[in-house]
C-alpha positions in Angstrom: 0.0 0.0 0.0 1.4 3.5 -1.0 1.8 5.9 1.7 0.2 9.1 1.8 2.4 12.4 1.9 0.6 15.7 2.9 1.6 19.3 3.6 0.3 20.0 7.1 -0.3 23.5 8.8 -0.3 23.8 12.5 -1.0 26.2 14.9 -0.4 25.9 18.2 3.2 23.9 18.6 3.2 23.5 22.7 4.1 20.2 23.8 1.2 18.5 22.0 1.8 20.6 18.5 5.2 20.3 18.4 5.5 16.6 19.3 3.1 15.7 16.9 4.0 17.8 13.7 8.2 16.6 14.6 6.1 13.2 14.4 4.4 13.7 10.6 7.6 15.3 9.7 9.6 12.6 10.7 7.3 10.3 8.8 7.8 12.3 5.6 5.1 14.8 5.7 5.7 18.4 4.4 4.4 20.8 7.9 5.0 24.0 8.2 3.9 25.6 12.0 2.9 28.7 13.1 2.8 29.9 16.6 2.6 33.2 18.3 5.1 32.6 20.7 8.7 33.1 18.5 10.5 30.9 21.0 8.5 27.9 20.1 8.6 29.3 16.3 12.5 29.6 16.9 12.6 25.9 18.4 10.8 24.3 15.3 13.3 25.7 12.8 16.1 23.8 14.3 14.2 20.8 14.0 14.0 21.4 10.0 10.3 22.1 10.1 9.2 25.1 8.0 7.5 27.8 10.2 5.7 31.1 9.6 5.6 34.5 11.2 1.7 34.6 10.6 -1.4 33.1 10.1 -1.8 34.3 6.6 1.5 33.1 5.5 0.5 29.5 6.7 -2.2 29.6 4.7 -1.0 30.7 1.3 1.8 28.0 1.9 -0.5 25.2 1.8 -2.2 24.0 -1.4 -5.9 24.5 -2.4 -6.8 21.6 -0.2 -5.8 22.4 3.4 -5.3 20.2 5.8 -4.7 22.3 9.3 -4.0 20.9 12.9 -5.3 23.5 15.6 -3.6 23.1 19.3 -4.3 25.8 21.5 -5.7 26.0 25.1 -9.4 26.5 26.3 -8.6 30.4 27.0 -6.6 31.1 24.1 -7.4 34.2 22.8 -10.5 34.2 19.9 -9.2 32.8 16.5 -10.8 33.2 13.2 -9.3 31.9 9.8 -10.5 32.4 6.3 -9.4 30.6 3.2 
């Protein structure tokens, strides 16, 4: 069976984001991560991850079909995307 390869977004790369998109990446899967703490956005590049400095740059990254992971907490400030 042929695998599968995406190009992921993901927003939000806490412990739970950034464990799981190093995971997809690791498995061969094109993410790119956004998150609006530049520490975490910092920590992702030196895993070879692609990150953004915004939302809408995440978005025009991805192709016409998006595929995007959200992980933020409960009282994370309100969030609104369009494609």
């Amino acid at each position: 069976m042929k695998e599968i390869k995406m190009k992921v977004g993901f927003i939000g790369l806490g412990k739970m984001g950034f464990n799981i998109a190093l995971s997809m990446m690791n498995k061969g899967h094109d993410v790119i991560g956004y998150d609006n703490n530049h520490q975490l956005t910092r920590k992702l590049k030196k895993t070879g991850i692609k990150s953004t400095s915004s939302l809408t740059e995440l978005v025009k990254l991805l192709p016409h079909q998006k595929i995007i992971q959200l992980h933020l907490l409960w009282h994370t400030q309100k969030l609104v995307l369009y494609f």
